[in-house]
C-alpha positions in Angstrom: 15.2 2.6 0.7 11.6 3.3 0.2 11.7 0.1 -2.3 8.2 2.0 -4.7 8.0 0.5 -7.5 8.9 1.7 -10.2 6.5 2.1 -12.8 4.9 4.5 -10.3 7.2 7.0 -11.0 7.7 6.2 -14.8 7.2 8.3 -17.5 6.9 11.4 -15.0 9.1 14.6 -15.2 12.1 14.7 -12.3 10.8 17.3 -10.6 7.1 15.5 -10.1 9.0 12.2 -9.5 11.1 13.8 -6.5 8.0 15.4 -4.9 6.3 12.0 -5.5 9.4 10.2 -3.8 9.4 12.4 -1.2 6.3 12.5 0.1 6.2 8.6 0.1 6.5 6.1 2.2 8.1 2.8 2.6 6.0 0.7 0.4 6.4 -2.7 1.6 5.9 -1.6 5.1 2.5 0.7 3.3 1.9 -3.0 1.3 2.1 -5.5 4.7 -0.2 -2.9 6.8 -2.5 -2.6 3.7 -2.5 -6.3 3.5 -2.8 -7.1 7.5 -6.1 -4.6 8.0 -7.7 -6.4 4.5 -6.9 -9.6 6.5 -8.5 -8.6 9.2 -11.5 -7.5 7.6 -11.9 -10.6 5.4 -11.9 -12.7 9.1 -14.4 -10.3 10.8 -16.7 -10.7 7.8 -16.3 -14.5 7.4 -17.2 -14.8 11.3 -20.3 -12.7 11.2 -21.4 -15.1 8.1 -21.2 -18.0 10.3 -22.8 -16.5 13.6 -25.4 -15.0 11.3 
């Protein structure tokens, strides 16, 4: 349900993956917010450059 990937939680012991797992979030929901504000950043930046 929380779709993390998972090499993330690879290699670790159960008990650390279960705390990991569930203190997560959903990741693609995490990914497309993370994505959106980087968006929005990379547009405020490239409309200073041209008003500058």
């Amino acid at each position: 349900m929380k779709t993390i990937p998972e090499e993330l939680v690879h290699g670790l012991s159960e008990t650390v993956s279960h705390e990991l797992l569930g203190q997560s979030v959903v990741f693609t929901a995490f990914r497309a917010v993370g994505r959106l504000v980087g968006n929005c950043l990379a547009s405020l930046k490239r409309s200073d450059a041209i008003a500058a």
